[in-house]
N, C-alpha and C positions, 0 to 999 in steps of 0.2 A: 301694590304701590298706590298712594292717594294721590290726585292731583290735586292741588293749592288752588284753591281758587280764591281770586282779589275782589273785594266789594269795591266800588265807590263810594260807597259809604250805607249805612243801615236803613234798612228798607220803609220807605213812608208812604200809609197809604193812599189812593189818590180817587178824586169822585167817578165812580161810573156813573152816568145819568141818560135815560130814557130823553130825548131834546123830544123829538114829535114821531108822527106817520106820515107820511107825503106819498103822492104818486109820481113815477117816471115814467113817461111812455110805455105804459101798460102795469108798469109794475107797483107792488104796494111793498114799500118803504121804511121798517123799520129803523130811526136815526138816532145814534147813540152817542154820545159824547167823554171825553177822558180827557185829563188836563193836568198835569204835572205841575203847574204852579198857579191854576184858578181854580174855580167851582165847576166851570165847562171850559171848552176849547173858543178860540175866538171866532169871532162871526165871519172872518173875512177865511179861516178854514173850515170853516162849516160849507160857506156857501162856495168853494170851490170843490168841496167833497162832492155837493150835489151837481157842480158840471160834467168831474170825472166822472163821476153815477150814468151818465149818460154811453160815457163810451165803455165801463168796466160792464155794464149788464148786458148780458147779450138778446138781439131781437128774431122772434118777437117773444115775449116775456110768457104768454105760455103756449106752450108745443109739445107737441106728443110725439113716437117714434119711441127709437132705442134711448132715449134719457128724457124724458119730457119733465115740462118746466111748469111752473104753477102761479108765476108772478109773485111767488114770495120772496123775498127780499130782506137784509136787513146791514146796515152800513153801519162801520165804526168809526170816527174821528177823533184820532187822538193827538193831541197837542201835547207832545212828549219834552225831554228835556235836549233832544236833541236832535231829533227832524219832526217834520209833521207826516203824519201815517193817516193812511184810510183804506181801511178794508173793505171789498163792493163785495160780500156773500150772498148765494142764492139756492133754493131749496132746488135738486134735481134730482130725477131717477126713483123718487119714491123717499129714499131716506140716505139720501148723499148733500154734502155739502159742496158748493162749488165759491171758489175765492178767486178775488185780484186783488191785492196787493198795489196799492201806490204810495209813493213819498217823497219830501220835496225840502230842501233847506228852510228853517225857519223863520228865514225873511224872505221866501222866493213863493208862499203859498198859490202862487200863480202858477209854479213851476210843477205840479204834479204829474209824476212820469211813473210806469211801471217800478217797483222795487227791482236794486239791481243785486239782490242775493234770496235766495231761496226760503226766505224765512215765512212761517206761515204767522208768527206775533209773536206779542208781549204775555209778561202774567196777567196785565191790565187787560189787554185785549180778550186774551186766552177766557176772562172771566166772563166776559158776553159772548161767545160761543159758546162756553158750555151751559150758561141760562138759556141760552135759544136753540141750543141740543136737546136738552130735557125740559122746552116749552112745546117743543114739534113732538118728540116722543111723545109726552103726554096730550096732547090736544091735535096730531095726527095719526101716527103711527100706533097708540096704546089707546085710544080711544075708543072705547064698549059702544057710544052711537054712531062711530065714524069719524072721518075726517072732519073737523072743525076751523076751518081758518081763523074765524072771527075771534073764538077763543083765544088760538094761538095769538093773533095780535094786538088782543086787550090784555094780552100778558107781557109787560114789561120791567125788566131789571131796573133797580136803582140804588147802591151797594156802594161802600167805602171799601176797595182794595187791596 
């Protein structure tokens, strides 16, 4: 048996954009943008991403032990058609991704709280993790000279969805 599934309507696509690199209390900052009815997200979600950024990344940014952490980073902000999202992901363990999840009513960008269901994203979103999957593969983990960060974060997406 198939299940039926209902669009909202046909699928359109939407800007993924590289916005900048910034630092957070140790960390280095890839910031990405997604906008469902602009070119980017608004400035007033952007700059509330980077206050959540504060308490989504964990301190100190890098650490060693059983998962150590390397201060890589990279945040998605997506101004969707129906809440605002911002994904805080960060490079740990060697070659594990680590995520939070926050989102907030459209007129409450103020309001960003932990997502309240287990969802790890969007197709939009999904598309800048798998560019920064196979930016870290190839410029840490596949790399013939070694680990490269710099690489890695002269390497940025910027793709219609």
């Amino acid at each position: 048996m198939t299940t039926a599934i209902t669009l909202r309507g046909p699928h359109r696509t939407r800007p993924v954009r590289f916005l900048e690199e910034y630092r957070c209390d140790g960390w280095r900052v890839k910031l990405y943008g997604i906008a469902a009815a602009a070119e980017r997200p608004r400035e007033e979600l952007v700059s509330a991403a980077k206050t959540v950024a504060r308490r989504g990344l964990p301190a100190p940014a890098e650490a060693s032990g059983d998962c150590p952490r390397y201060g890589a980073s990279f945040i998605v902000v997506h101004d969707a058609a129906d809440y605002g999202f911002v994904l805080v992901d960060w490079w740990a363990g060697e070659n594990e991704l680590h995520q939070r999840l926050f989102s907030c009513a459209l007129d409450r960008v103020d309001a960003l709280e932990p997502h309240r269901s287990p969802a790890v994203g969007c197709v939009w979103e999904l598309a800048v993790i798998d560019f920064e999957r196979r930016a870290w593969l190839r410029h840490v983990l596949a790399n013939p000279a070694g680990p490269d960060l710099e690489a890695y974060f002269d390497e940025q997406a910027h793709d219609d969805v």
